[in-house]
N, CA and C of each residue as an Amber inpcrd file, in Angstrom:
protein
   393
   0.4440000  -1.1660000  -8.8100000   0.4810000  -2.4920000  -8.2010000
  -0.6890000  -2.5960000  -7.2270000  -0.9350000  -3.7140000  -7.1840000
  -2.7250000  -4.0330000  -6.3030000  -2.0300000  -4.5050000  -5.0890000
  -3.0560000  -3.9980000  -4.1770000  -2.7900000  -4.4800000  -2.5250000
  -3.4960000  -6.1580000  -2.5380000  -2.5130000  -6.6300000  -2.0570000
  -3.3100000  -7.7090000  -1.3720000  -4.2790000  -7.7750000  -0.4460000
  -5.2200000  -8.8410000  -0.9850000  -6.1280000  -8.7790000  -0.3990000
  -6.7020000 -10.2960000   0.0070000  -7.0030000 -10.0100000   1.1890000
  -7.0030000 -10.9060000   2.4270000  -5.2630000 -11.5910000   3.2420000
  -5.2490000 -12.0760000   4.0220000  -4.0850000 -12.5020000   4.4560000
  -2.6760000 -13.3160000   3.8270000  -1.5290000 -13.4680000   4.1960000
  -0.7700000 -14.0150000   3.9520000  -0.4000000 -15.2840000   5.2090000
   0.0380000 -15.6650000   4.2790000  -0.1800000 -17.3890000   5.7630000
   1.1980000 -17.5240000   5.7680000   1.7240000 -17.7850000   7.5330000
   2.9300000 -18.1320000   7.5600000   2.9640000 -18.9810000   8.6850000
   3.9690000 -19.5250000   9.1010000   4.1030000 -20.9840000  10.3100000
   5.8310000 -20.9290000  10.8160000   5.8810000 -20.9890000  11.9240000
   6.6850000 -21.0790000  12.3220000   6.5120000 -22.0310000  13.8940000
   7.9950000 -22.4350000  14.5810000   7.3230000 -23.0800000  15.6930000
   6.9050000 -22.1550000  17.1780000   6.4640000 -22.7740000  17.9960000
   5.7000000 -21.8380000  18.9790000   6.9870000 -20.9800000  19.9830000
   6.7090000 -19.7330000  20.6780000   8.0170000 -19.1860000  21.2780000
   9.0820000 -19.0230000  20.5890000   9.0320000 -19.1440000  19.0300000
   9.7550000 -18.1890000  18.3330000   9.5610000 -16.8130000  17.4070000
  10.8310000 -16.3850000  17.4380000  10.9430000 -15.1260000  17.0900000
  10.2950000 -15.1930000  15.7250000   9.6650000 -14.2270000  14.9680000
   9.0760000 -14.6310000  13.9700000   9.1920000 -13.2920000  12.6210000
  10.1200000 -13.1680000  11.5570000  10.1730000 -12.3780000  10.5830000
   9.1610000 -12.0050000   9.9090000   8.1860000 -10.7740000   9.7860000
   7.5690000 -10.1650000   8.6520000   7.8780000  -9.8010000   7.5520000
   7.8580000 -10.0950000   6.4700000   8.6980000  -9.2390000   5.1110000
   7.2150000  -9.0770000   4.6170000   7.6880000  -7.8250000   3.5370000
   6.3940000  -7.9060000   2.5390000   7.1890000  -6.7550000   1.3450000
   6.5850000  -6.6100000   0.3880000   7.3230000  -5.5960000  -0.9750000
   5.5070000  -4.6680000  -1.2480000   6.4220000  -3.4670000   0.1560000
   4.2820000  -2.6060000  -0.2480000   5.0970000  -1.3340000  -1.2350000
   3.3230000  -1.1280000  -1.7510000   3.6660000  -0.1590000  -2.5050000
   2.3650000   0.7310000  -1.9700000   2.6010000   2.0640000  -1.5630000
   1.5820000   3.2910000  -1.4840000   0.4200000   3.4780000  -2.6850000
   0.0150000   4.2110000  -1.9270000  -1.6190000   4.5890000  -2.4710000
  -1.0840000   4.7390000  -4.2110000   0.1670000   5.8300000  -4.5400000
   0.5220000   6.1040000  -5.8510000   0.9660000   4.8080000  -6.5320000
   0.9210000   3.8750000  -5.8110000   1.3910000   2.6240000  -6.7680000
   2.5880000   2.3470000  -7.1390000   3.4230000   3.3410000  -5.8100000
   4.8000000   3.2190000  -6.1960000   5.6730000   2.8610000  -4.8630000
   6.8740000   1.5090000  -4.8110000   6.9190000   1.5720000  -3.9770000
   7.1230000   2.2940000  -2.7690000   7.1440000   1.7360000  -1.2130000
   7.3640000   3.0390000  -0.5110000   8.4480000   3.3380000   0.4720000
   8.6950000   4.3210000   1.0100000   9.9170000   4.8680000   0.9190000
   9.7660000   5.4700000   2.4880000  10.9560000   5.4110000   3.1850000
  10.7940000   5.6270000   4.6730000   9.8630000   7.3100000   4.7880000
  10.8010000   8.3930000   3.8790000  10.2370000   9.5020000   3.9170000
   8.3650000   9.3460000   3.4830000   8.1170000   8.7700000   2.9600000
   6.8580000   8.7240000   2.5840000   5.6400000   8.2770000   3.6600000
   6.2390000   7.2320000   4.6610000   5.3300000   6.7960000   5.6850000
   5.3080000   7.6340000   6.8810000   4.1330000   8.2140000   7.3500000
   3.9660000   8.7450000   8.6660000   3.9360000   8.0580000  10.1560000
   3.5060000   6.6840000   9.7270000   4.0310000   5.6940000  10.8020000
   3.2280000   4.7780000  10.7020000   3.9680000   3.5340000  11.1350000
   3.1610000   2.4990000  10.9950000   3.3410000   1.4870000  12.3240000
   1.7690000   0.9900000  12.6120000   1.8260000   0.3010000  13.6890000
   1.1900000  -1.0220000  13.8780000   1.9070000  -2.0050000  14.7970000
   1.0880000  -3.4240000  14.6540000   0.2590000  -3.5510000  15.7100000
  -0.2360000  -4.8970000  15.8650000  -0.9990000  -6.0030000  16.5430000
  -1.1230000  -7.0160000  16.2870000  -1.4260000  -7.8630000  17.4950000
  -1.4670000  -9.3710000  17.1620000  -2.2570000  -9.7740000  18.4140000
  -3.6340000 -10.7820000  17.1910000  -4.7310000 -11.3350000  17.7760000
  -4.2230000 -13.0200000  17.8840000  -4.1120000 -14.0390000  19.1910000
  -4.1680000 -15.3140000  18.9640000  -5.8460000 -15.6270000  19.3350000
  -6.4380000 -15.8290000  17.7760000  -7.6080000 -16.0330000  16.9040000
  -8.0560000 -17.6210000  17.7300000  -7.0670000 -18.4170000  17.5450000
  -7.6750000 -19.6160000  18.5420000  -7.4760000 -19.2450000  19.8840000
  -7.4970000 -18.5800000  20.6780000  -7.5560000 -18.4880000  21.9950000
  -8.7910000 -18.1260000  22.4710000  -8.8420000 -18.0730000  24.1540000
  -9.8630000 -18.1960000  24.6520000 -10.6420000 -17.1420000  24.4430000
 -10.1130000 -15.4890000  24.2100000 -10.6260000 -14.1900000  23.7540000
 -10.0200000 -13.8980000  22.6340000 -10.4270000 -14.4560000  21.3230000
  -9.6980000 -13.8570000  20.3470000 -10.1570000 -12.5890000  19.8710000
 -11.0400000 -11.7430000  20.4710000 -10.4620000 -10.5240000  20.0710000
  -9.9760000  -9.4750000  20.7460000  -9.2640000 -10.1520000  21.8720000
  -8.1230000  -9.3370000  22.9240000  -7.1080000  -9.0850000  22.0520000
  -6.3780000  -8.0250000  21.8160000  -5.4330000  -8.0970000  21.3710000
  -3.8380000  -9.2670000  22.2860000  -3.1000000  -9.0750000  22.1230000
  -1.8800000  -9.7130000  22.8440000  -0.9960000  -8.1790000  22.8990000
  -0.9190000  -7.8350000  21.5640000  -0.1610000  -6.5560000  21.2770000
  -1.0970000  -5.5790000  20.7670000  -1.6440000  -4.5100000  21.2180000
  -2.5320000  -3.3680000  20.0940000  -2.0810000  -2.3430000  20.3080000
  -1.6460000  -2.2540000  18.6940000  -1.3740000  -1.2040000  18.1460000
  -0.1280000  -0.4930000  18.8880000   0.9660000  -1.2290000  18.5080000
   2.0970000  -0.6030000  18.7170000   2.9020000   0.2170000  17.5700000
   3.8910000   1.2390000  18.0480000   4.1000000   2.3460000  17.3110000
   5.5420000   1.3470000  16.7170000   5.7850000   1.4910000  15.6040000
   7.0430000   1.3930000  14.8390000   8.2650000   2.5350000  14.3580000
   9.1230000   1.9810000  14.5310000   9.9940000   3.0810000  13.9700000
  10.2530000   2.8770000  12.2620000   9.5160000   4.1580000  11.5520000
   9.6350000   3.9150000  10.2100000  11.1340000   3.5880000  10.0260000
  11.9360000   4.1180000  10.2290000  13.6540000   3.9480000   9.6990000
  13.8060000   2.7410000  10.0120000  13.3150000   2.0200000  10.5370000
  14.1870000   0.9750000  11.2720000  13.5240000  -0.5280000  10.4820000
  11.9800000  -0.1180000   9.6720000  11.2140000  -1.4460000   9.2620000
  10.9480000  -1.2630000   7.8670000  10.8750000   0.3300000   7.2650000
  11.2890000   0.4610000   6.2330000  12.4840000   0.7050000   4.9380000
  13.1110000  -0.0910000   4.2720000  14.0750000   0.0450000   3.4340000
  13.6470000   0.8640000   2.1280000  14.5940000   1.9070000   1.4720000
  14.1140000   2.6040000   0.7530000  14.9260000   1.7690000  -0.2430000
  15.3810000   0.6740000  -0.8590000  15.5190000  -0.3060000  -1.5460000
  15.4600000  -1.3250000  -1.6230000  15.2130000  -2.0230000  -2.5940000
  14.4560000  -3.4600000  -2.5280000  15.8530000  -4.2010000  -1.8540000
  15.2230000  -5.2280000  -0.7620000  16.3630000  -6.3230000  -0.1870000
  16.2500000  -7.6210000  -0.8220000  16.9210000  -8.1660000  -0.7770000
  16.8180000  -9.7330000  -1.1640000  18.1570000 -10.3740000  -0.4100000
  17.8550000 -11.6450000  -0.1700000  19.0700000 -12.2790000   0.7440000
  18.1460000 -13.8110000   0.8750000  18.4970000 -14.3560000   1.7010000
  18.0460000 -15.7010000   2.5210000  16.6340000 -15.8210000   3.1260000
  16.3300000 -14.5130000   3.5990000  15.0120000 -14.7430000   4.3580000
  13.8850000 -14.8300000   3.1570000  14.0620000 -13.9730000   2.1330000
  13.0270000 -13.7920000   1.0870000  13.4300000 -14.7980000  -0.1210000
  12.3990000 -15.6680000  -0.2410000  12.7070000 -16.9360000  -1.2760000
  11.1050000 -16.9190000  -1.8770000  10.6300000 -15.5860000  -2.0960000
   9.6290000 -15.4240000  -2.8370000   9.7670000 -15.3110000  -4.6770000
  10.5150000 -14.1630000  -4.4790000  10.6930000 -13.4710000  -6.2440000
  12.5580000 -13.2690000  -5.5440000  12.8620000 -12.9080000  -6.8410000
  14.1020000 -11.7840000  -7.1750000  13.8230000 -10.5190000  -7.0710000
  12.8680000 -10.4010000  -6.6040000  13.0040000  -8.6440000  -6.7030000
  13.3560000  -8.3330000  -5.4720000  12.6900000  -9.0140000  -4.3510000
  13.1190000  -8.4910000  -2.9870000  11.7290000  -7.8740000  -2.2480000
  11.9740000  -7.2670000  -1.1620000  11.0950000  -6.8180000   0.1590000
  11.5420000  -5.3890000   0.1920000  10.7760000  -4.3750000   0.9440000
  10.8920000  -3.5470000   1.7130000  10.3150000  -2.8850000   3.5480000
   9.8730000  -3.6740000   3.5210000   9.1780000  -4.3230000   4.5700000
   9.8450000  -4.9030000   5.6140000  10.0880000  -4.8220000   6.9710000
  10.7860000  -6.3580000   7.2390000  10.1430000  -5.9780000   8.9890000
   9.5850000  -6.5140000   9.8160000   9.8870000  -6.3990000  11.3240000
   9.5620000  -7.9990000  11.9590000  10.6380000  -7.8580000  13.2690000
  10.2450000  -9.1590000  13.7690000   9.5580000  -9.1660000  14.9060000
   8.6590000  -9.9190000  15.1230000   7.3910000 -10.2560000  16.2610000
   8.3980000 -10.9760000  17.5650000   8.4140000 -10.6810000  18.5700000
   9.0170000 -11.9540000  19.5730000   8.0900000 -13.1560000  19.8660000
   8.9870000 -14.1820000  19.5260000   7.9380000 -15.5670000  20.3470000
   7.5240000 -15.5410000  21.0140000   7.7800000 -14.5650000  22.3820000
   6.4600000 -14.6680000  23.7020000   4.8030000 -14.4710000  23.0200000
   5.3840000 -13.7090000  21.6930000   3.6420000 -13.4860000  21.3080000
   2.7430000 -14.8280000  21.0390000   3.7970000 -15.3170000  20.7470000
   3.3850000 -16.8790000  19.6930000   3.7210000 -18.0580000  20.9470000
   2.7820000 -17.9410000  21.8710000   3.3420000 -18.5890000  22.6740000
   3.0130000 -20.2060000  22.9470000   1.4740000 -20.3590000  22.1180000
   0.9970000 -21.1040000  22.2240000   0.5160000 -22.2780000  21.2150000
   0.8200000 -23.6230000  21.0040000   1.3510000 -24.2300000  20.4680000
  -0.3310000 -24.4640000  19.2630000   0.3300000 -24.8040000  17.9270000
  -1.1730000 -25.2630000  17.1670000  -2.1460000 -24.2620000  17.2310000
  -2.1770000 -23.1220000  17.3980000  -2.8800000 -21.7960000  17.2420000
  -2.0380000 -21.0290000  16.2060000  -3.3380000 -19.9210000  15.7630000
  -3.2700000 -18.7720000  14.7170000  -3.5310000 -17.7840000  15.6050000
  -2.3490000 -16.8450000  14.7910000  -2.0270000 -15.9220000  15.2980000
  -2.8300000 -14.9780000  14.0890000  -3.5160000 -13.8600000  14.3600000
  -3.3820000 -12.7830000  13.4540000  -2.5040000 -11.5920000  13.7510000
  -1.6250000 -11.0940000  12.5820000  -0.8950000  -9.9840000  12.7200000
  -1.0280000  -8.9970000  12.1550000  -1.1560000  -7.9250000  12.4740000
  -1.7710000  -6.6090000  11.5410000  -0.8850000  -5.5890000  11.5620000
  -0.1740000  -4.9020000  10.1620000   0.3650000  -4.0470000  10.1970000
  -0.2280000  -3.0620000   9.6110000  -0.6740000  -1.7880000  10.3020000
  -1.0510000  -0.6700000   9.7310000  -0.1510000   0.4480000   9.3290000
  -0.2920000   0.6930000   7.6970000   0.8020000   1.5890000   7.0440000
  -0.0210000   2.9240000   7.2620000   0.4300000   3.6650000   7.5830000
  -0.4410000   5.6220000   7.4850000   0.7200000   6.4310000   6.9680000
   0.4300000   6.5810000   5.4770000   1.5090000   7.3440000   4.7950000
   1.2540000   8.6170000   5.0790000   1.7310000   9.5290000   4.6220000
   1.9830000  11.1010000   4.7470000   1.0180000  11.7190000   4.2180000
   0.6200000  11.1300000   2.8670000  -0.1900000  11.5720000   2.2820000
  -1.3390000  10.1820000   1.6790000  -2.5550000  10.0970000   1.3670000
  -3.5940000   9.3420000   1.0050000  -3.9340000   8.5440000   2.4800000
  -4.9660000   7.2940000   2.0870000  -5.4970000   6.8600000   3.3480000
  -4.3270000   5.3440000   4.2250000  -4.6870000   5.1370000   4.8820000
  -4.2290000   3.5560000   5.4710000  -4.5480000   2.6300000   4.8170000
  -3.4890000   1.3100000   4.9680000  -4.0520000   0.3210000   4.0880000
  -3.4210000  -1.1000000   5.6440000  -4.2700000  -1.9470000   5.6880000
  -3.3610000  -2.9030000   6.4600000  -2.2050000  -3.9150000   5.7920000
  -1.3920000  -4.6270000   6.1990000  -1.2400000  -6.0440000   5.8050000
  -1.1200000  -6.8790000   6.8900000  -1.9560000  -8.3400000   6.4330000
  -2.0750000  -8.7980000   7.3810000  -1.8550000 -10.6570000   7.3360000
  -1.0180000 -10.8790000   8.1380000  -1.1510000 -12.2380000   8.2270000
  -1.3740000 -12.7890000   9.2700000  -1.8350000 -14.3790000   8.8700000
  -2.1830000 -15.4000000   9.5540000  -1.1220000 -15.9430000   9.9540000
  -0.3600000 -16.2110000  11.4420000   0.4430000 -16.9090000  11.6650000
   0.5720000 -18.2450000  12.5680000   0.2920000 -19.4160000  12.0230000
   0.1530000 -20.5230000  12.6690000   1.6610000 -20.9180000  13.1080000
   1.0370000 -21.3760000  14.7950000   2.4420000 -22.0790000  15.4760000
   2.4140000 -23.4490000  15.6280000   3.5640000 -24.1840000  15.2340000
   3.7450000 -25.0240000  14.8940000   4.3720000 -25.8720000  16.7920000
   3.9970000 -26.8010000  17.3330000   4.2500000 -27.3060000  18.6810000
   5.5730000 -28.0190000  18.5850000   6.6240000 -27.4590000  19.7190000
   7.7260000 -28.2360000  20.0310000   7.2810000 -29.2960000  21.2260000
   8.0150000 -30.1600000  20.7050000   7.7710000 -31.6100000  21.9730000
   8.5590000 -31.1870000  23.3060000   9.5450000 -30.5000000  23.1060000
  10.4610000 -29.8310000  24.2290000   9.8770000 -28.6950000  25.2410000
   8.7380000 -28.3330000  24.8840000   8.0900000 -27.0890000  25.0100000
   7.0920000 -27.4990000  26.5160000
């Protein structure tokens, strides 16, 4: 299976909590599996802001058990395919704080064995009038 390449675009409104899913598969092309990842960590650039290449968040540590599923999920959040995700962490809205801006989010996978790969999306916030 091929990595995606370049971003995934997502929107949500501003100061909310915000779900990552994705269905990765390792260097072997097979999906991947908590034992298999050595750890994986994010960041998040807001790209329209005044320093977009400050991070907001860099490079925080993840807990593999906790973001990787060693079987495919499917439910409500994923209305992509039938097959499902393995993937899943959520960002807090303080990140996304600011209304009509892109966010970039970067998750770096470092498996056990072969090199890193990112995934990464674009996350535009959408402005509450209440806000």
């Amino acid at each position: 299976m091929a990595k995606i390449i370049g971003p995934i675009k997502t929107t949500n409104w501003e100061d909310t909590d915000t779900t990552f899913l994705s269905r990765e598969y390792g260097n072997d092309a097979e999906l991947i599996t908590q034992s298999a990842m050595s750890s994986i960590s994010y960041s998040v650039w807001d790209v329209s802001g005044s320093t977009p290449t400050s991070a907001i968040v860099s490079a925080s540590s993840l807990t593999v058990s906790a973001v990787v599923y060693d079987t495919l999920q499917n439910g409500q959040e994923w209305d992509l395919d039938e097959i499902g995700y393995n993937f899943k962490y959520t960002v807090a809205g303080s990140n996304f704080n600011a209304p009509r801006h892109m966010y970039q989010v970067e998750f770096i996978f470092n498996p056990s064995s072969g090199g890193d790969w990112p995934l990464v999306f674009h996350h535009t916030t959408l402005a509450l009038m209440t806000s």
